[in-house]
N, C-alpha and C positions, 0 to 999 in steps of 0.2 A: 826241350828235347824233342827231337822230332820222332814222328811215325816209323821211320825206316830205319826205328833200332829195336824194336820190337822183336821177342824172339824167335817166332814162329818164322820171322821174315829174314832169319840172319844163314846166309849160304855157308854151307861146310864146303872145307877146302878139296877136293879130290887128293886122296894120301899118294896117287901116284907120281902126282905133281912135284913132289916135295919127297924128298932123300927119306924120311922118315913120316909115320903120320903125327899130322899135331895134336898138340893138347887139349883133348876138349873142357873146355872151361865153363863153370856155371857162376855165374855174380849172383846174390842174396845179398842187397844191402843196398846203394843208391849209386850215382853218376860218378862218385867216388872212384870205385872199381872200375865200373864198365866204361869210363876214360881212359882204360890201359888200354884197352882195343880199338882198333880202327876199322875201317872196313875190311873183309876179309881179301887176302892178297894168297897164291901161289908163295908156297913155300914159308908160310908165316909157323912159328913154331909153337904159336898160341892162338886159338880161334874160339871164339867167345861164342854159344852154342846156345846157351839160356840166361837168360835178366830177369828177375825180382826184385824190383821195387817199390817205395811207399808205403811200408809193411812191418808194425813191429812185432818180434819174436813174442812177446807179449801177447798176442794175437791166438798163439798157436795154443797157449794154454784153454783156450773156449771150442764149444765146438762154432763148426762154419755158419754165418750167419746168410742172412738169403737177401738175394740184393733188392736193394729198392729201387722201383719204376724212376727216379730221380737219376741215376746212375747216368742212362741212355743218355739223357743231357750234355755228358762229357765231349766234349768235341773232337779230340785227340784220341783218336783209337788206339796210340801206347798207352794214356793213361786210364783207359777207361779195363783196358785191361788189365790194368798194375790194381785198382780200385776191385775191379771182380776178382782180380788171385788172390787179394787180401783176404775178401769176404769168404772165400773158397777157402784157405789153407793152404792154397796149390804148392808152397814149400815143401811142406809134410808129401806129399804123395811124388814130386821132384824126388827129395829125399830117397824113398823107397823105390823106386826105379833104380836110381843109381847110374843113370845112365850120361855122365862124367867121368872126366878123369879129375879134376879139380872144383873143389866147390868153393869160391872164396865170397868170406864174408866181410863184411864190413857195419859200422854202428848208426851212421851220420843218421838217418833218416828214424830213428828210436828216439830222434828232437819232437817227434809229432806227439802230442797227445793221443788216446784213446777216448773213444763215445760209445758211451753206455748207453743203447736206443732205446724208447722207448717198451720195446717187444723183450727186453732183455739181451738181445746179442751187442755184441764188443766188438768194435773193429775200428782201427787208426784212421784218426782225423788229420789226413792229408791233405794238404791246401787242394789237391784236387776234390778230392772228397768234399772237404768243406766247401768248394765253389758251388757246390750246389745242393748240399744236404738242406739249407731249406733256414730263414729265423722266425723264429725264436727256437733259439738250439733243440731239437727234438731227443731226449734226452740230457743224459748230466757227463762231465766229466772226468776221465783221470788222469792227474795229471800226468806229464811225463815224469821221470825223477820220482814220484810220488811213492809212499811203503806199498801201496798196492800195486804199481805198475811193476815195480821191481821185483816183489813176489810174484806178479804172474812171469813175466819174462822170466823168471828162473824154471818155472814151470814148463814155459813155452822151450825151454832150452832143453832142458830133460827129456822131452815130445820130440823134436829135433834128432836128440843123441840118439833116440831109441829106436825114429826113422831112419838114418843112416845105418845103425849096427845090423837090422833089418838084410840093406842090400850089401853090407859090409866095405861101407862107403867111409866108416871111422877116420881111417888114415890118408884121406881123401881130402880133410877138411884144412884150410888156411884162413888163418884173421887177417884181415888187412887193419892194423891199427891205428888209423887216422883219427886227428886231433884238428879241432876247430884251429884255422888260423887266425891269431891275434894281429898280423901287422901282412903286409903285401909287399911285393920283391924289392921296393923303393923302399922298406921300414918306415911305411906309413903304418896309422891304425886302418884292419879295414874298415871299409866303408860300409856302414850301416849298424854295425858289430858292437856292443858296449864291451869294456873290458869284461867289467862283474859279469852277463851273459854269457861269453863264451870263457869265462872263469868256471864257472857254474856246470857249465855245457862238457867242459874237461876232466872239470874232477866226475862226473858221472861215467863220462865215455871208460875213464881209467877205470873204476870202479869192474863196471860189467866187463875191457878186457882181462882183468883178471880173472872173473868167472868164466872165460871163454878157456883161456887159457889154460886154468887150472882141470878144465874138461877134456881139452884137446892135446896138452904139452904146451909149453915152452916154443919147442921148435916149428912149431904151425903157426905163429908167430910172425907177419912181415912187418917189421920196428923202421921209423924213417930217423934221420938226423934234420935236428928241426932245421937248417937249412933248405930240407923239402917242402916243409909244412907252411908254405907260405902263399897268400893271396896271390891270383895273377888277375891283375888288371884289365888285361885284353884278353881273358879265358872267353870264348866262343858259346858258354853260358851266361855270362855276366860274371861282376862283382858278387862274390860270398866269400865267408868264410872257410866254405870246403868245397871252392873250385881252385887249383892249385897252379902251383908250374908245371910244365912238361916235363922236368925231371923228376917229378912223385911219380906219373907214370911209366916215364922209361923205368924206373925201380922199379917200381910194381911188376912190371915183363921180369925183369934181370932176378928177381928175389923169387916171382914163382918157377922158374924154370932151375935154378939152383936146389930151390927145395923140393925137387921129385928126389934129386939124389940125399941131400938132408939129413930129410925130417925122417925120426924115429919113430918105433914100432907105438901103436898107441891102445892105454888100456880098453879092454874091452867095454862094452855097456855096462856092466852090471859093477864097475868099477868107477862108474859116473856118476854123479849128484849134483843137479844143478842147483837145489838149497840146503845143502848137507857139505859139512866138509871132510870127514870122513870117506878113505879111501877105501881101502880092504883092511881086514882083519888086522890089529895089534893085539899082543900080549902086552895086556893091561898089568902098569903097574902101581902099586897101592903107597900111601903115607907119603907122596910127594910132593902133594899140595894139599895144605891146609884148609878148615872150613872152620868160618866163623859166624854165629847166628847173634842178630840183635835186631832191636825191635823192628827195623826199618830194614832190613836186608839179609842176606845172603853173602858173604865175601869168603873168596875163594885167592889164595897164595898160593903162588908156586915157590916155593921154597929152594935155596941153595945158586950158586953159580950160574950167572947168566951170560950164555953165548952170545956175541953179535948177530945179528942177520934172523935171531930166530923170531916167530911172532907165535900166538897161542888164540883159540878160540874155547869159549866155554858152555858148558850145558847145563840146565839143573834136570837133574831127572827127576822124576819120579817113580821106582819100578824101571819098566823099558821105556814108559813116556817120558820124553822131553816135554818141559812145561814150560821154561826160559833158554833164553840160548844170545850170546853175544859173537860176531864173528872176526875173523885173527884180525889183531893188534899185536905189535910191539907189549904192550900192556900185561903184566907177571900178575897182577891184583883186581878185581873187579869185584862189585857188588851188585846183583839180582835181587829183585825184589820179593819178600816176603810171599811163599804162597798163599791163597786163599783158601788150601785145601787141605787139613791134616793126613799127617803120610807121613812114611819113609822117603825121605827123602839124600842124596847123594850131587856132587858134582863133578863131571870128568870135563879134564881140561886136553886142547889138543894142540901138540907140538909141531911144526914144522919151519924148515926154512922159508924164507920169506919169498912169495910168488911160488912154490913149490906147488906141483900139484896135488899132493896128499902128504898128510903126515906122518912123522917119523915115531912120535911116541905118543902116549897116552898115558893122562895120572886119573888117577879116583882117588876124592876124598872117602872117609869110612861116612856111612851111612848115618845118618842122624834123623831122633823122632822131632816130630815137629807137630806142636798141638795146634788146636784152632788160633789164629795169627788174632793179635789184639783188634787189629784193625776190621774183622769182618766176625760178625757172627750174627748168621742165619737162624740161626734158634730161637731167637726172642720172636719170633715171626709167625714161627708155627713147628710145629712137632714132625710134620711130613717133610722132608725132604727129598728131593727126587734127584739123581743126576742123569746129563744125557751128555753126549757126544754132540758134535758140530750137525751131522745132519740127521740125526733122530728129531722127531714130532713132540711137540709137549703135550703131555697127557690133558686132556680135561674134568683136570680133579683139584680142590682145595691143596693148597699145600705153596711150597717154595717150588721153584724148580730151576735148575743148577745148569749153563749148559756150558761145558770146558770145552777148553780149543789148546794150541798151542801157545800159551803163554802163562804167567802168574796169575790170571786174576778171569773171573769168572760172569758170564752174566744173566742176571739175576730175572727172573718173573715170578710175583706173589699172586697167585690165584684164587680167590674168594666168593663162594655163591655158587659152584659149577655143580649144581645138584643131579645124581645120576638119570641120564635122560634127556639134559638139556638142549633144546636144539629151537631157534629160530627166535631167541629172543636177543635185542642187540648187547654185545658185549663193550662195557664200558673199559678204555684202554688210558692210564691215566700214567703221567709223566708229572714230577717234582720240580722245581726252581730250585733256588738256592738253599743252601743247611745255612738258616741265618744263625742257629745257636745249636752248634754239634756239642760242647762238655763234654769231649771224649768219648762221643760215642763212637761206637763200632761200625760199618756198613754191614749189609747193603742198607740202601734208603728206599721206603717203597711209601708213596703218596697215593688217595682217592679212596682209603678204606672207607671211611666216613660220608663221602661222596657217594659210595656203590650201595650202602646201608641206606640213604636216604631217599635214593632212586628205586630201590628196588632192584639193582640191576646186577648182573655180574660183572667181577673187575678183575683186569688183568692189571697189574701197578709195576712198573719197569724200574729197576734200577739201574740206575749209570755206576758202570763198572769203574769207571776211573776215578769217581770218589773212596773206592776200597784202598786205593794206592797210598794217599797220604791225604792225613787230618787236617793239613791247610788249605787242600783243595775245598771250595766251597760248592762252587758248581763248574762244571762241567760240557753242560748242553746236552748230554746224551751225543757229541759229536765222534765221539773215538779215541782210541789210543794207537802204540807202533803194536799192540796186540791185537786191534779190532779198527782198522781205520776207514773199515765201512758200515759204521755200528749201526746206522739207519737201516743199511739193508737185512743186516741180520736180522734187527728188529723186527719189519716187518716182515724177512720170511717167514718168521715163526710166526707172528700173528694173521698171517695167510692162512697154517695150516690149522691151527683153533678155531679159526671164522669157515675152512671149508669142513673142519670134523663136528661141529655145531653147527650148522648150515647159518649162519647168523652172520650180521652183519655189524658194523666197528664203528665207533663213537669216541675219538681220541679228544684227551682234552688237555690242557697245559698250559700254564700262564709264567711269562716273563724268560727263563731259561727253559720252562720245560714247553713254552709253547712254539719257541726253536722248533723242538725235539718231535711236537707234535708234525708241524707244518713240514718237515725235513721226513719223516718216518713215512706221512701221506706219500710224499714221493712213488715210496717206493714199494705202496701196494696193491694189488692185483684184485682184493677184495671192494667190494661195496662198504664204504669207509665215508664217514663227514668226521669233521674236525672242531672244535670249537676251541679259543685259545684269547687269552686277553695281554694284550701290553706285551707280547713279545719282542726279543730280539731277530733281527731280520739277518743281521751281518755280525758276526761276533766280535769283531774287530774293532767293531763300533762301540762295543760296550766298554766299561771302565779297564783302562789297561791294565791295572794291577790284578785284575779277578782274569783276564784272561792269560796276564804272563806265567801268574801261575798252574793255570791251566796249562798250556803248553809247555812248560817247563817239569810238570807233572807226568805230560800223557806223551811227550817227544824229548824225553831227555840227552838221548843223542844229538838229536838236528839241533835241539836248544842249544845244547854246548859246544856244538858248531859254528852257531853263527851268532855266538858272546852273548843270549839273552840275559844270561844271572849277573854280566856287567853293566849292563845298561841299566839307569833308570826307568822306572812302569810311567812315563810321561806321554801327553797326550803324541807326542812325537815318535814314540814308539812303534805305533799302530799298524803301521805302513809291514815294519818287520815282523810282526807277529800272525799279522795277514800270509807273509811269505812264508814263514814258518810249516803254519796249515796248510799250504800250497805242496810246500814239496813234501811234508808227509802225507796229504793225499786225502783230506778226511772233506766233506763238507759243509763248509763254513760260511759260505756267501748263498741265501736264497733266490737273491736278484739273479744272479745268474743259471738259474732253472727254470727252465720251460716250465709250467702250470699244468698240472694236469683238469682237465673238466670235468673228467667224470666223478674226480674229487671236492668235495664242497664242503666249504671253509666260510666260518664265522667270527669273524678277527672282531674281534672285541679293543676297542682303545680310548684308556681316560685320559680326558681332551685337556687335565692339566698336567698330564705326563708329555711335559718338553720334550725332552732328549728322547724317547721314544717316539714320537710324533716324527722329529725332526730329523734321528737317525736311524730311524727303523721302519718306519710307515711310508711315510714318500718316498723312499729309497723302491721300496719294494714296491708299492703301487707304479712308480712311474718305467720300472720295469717289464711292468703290465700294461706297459701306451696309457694309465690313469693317472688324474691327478687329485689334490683335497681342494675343493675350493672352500672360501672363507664364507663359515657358515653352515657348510654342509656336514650331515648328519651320518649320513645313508650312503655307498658307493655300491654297487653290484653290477659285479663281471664276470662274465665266464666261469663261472663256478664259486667265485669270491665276493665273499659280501663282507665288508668295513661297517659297522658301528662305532660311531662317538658316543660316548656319554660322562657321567658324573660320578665318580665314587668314593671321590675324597682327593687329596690333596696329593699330586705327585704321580706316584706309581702305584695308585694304589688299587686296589682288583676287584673285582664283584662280592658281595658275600658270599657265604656259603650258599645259606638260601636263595640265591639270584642263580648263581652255578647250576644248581640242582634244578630249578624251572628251567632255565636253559637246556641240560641234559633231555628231563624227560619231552620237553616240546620236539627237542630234533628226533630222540629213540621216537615218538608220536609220528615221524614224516614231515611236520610240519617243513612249511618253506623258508632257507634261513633268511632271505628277505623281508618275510613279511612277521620273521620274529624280530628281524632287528626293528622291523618300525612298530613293532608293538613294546619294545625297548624304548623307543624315543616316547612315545605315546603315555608311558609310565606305568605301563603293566607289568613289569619287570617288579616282581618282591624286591625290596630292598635289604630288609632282614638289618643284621647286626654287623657293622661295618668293621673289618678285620685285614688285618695282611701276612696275616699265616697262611704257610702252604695247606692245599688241602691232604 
C-alpha cells in the first residue's frame, strides 16, 4: 500500500461542492475497508477521513507501549505510522474525539499475532513490525486465536465501547464482516491459502463478529453473499485471501450509506460487556434448571420444552463471584468442574436467541453446600492457609497460600523457613515432575521440602494447578490451563514480589516436567534468579504422547473436543496436533522458540544415557541457541547457559538427593555455574544414593 493513503494526507471534500456534505468515515481494521474508498472526488457521498491499521483490538487492553529505536527503520511512512498507532492506542483517543460520522470496523488483520517484549509491553506482530523487530524474537508470543489473545481483545473491546460512549459515538459504529476467501473469481483455490488455514481463520473471524455484534446490534452489521467474498486475481495488491472483487467494495459504499437510515438506536455502555453475556437486569427465575453434583463435576439442566433458535450460557457462582462460566451453545446440559474451594455454591444459566445481543431470561439453580472437593486438600500441608485475589502480594510467612482468579481451580504456593525478618538470603523455588504413584491422593502437589531442610534455605514449592483437575492427569508442566494459560507468568509475578519483599534473590530448580517449569518461569522474571534443572523437557510435544494427550485433554477440554483429540490414538503421529492444540490455547509449550534471556543463568544438568532427552529436548533447544553437542563433549556455556553431561544411572534418571543439594548451596554461595559444571565432570560432585524420586 502506498504512502499517499495515509490519513493525515487524505483531502476532505469541500461540503459545498456537493448537494449535501459527505460522510466522514474512519476505517479501524486493514485494506479490507479502506478499499471501499478511492481517492477523494467532488460530490463523493463517502470520503474516508482516517485509517487504522495493523493493530489488534487486543492491544487496547495494555497500556501504550513506547516504541523502539528499530521502528525508524520502516521505510514506508504509512506503515511506520500504522506500527507507532499501534504502540500508541491512537484508536482509543480517535475513539474519544469522535470526530466521524462513521467508524467502520473490520477483523482481517487480528490474523497477526501479539509480542510480549522483553520490557513487558504488548503490541501486534505485524509483518511490518516483525520486518524489523530484530532475531532472535525479543520476547515471547501470543498467539493469535489463542485463550489469552481472546480474553484481552474482549478486554480491548470493552476499552473501545467505553471510548466511544465517551464522545457518544455508540451508534456510530459499523462491522464490516469479512471472511477469508477460500477460492478466487475463476473457483480456483486461492493461491497460497491452505483450506484448514483459512478454515481456521473463519471460524475465529465468526466467533469475535458475534462479540462485536452482540455489543453494537445486529444492525451495525454489513453481511456479504459469499459471491462477494471471493479472491481477485488482478486485485492491485496482489493475490490473498482478503483482497477481493470490486463488488465487495461497491457493497461496502451501498450498505454504509443505507445504514445511516437503518441502523437502530443502540444500548448504552453500561449495557455492554465485551466478556460477560449479561445484558441489563432480569428477574431471576428459580427451579428451572437443575444441579447436579458428583465427584468430577457440576452439571447443570435446563429442564422442560426446548424452543428452536435458543442457545444458553452458564455460570457457577459462588456468592457474587463467578468461578467457572461456559459461553452460549445450543447445549440445555453442561458440566463444570468441581471447585477447589468450599462454599455456597449456585448456577445461573442464561437464555437467549441465537446471535441476540442479550438475554431474554435467567434460571438459578438452589444454592448447594459443597465441602472440600476430594481432589484437593490443602490441609495436610499445613494448618495456615492464606487466600488472596489475583493481584494481591503473598505474604512472607510459612504457611499455604491460595491465590483464586476466575475459574474452578486455584494456585497453589507452600512456604517453608520464612522466619520473621528474613531478608537477603536466596529463596529456593522448587517445581515437581511427574505424580509417578498418586493412590488417590488429593492435590495440590508441592516438591523440594526436603531439599529446603537440607540447604538451609527457604522454600517456595509451586503447585501446578491443573493436576487438581483430575487424577489421571500426571504431570502437567506447570504450562496452564483455559483458567491460567499464562501460568509461567503468574508464577513468576508473584515470585518477583517475595524476592523484592525479602530483598533476596531466586534459586529455581526442577527436573524432567518440573525443569520445563523452571526454564519457562526464568522467562518471565524481573528478579536476580539462576536456575538449575536436570533432564528436562524442552518441547512438550516431544514427550510421550499419551502423558501429554491427557494433559491437554485435561487443561483444553474445549479445543480438545474441537479438534477430535479423545478419537484419535496417543501415537507418535499424534504430536503434530497436540502441539496445535497448545497453539491455539495460547499457553507455552515450545522453549526453542524463546529468545534466552542473559541475565538468567541456567545449569541444565543432562544424563548422557538419557536418549530421547538428549535427542528430543537438548539439541533442539541448544541449536536454537546457534549451539550444538559435539561427540564427546561435556561442558557447553553460552550466554547465560551452561549444559552438563554426566552419569547417574541408566535412562532418565537424576542426580541424588545429595548431589541436588551441593549443587543448590554452590550456586546460593555465587559460585560460577561453569566452573561448577566442570567440577561435575571432575567428580566433585557427592554422588550420594542413587534414586528417581521427585524431590
Amino acid at each position: 500500500m502506498t504512502d499517499s493513503l495515509v490519513a493525515s494526507d487524505l483531502r476532505r471534500v469541500d461540503p459545498k461542492a456537493a448537494c449535501a456534505p459527505p460522510l466522514r468515515i474512519f476505517v479501524a481494521g486493514s485494506c479490507v475497508s479502506r478499499d471501499a474508498f478511492g481517492e477523494p472526488q467532488a460530490g463523493d457521498a463517502l470520503v474516508l477521513t482516517s485509517y487504522l491499521a495493523r493493530s489488534s483490538l487486543a492491544t487496547l487492553a495494555c497500556a501504550p507501549a513506547s516504541p523502539t529505536p528499530n521502528i525508524a527503520k520502516i521505510a514506508s511512512l504509512f506503515q511506520r505510522r500504522m506500527v507507532k498507532a499501534d504502540h500508541a492506542r491512537q484508536l482509543l483517543a480517535l475513539a474519544r474525539a469522535g470526530e466521524f460520522d462513521l467508524l467502520l470496523l473490520d477483523l482481517i488483520d487480528e490474523r497477526f499475532h501479539l509480542l510480549r517484549r522483553e520490557d513487558g509491553a504488548i503490541v501486534t506482530y505485524s509483518n511490518e513490525y516483525a520486518a524489523v523487530a530484530g532475531r532472535p524474537l525479543c520476547g515471547t508470543w501470543i498467539r493469535s486465536g489463542s485463550a489469552e489473545h481472546v480474553h484481552m481483545w474482549r478486554v480491548g473491546l470493552q476499552r473501545l465501547i467505553e471510548a466511544l460512549d465517551e464522545s457518544g459515538s455508540l451508534a456510530k459504529v459499523r462491522i464490516n464482516c469479512v471472511y477469508w476467501a477460500a477460492r478466487d473469481v475463476d473457483g480456483k483455490p486461492t493461491h497460497g491459502f491452505s483450506p484448514e488455514v483459512t478454515e481456521a481463520a473463519n471460524a475465529f473471524l465468526a466467533e469475535r463478529y458475534r462479540d462485536l455484534e452482540a455489543a453494537f446490534g445486529e444492525s451495525a452489521c454489513l453481511r456479504y453473499p459469499p459471491s462477494a467474498l471471493v479472491s481477485d486475481p488482478h486485485h492491485r495488491w496482489g493475490v490473498s485471501a482478503f483482497h477481493y472483487v470490486p463488488a465487495l467494495y461497491e457493497e461496502t459504499r451501498r450498505r454504509l450509506i443505507e445504514s445511516m437510515t437503518s441502523h437502530s438506536s443502540v444500548p448504552q455502555a453500561s449495557q455492554l460487556t465485551a466478556s460477560c453475556p449479561t445484558g441489563a437486569a432480569i428477574a431471576p427465575r428459580t427451579r428451572q434448571v437443575e444441579l447436579a453434583v458428583s465427584d468430577c463435576g457440576l452439571t447443570a439442566s435446563i429442564k422442560g420444552p426446548n424452543a428452536p433458535g435458543l442457545e444458553y450460557a452458564f455460570y457457577l457462582m459462588r456468592g457474587p463471584q463467578r468461578v467457572a462460566a461456559t459461553w452460549y451453545s445450543p447445549r440445555t446440559t453442561v458440566t463444570l468442574p468441581y471447585p477447589s474451594i468450599p462454599g455456597t455454591y449456585e448456577i445461573t444459566a442464561f437464555e437467549r436467541q441465537r446471535r441476540a445481543p442479550k438475554p431474554t431470561r435467567k434460571y438459578r439453580t438452589l444454592p448447594v453446600q459443597l465441602p472440600d472437593p476430594a481432589c484437593y486438600a490443602a490441609q495436610r500441608w499445613s494448618d495456615h492457609i492464606e487466600l488472596y485475589d489475583r493481584d494481591r502480594s503473598l505474604l512472607a510467612v510459612d504457611g499455604v497460600h491460595r491465590v483464586l482468579d476466575d475459574g474452578p481451580s486455584s494456585l497453589d504456593f507452600l512456604l517453608r523457613g520464612f522466619t520473621p525478618g528474613l531478608t537477603r538470603k536466596p529463596l529456593l523455588v522448587c517445581f515437581g515432575g511427574a505424580i509417578v504413584h498418586r493412590r488417590g491422593m488429593a492435590g495440590p502437589f508441592f516438591h523440594g521440602l526436603s531439599l529446603g531442610r537440607a540447604c538451609g534455605l527457604p522454600v517456595v514449592c509451586v503447585a501446578d494447578p491443573t493436576l487438581t483437575r483430575s487424577a489421571d492427569v500426571a504431570l502437567a508442566w506447570y504450562a496452564g490451563n483455559d483458567q491460567w494459560p499464562t501460568l509461567y507468568r503468574e508464577i513468576a509475578r508473584h515470585l518477583d514480589q517475595l524476592a523484592e519483599a525479602t530483598k533476596s534473590s531466586l534459586v529455581l530448580v526442577g527436573g524432567s516436567g518440573g525443569g520445563f517449569a523452571a526454564l519457562s518461569v526464568l522467562i518471565g522474571l524481573n528478579s536476580v534468579a539462576r536456575a538449575i534443572v536436570w533432564n528436562p523437557q524442552t518441547m512438550i510435544a516431544r514427550y510421550h504422547p499419551l502423558s501429554v494427550q491427557r494433559y491437554v485433554m485435561c487443561a483444553f477440554p474445549e479445543i480438545a473436543r474441537k479438534m477430535g483429540l479423545g478419537r484419535r490414538p496417543a501415537d507418535h503421529a499424534s504430536r503434530e496436533m497436540l502441539a496445535e492444540c497448545m497453539e491455539r490455547a495460547g499457553v507455552l509449550h515450545d522453549l526453542t522458540r524463546v529468545m534466552p534471556i542473559s541475565r538468567a543463568k541456567t545449569l541444565y544438568l543432562q544424563n548422557e544415557s538419557d536418549t530421547h532427552h538428549i535427542e528430543g529436548h537438548l539439541k533442539p533447544f541448544l541449536a536454537s541457541r546457534g549451539l550444538s553437542l559435539e561427540v564427546g563433549q561435556r561442558v557447553i556455556s553460552s550466554d547465560g547457559l551452561t549444559v552438563c553431561l554426566g552419569n547417574w544411572g541408566s535412562g532418565h534418571a537424576r542426580p541424588s538427593p545429595q548431589a541436588v543439594a551441593w549443587l543448590v548451596n554452590q550456586v546460593a554461595l555465587g559460585r560460577d555455574n561453569e566452573a561448577v559444571a566442570h567440577s561435575i565432570v571432575d567428580g566433585e560432585m557427592p554422588q550420594g544414593h542413587q534414586t528417581t524420586a521427585i524431590i
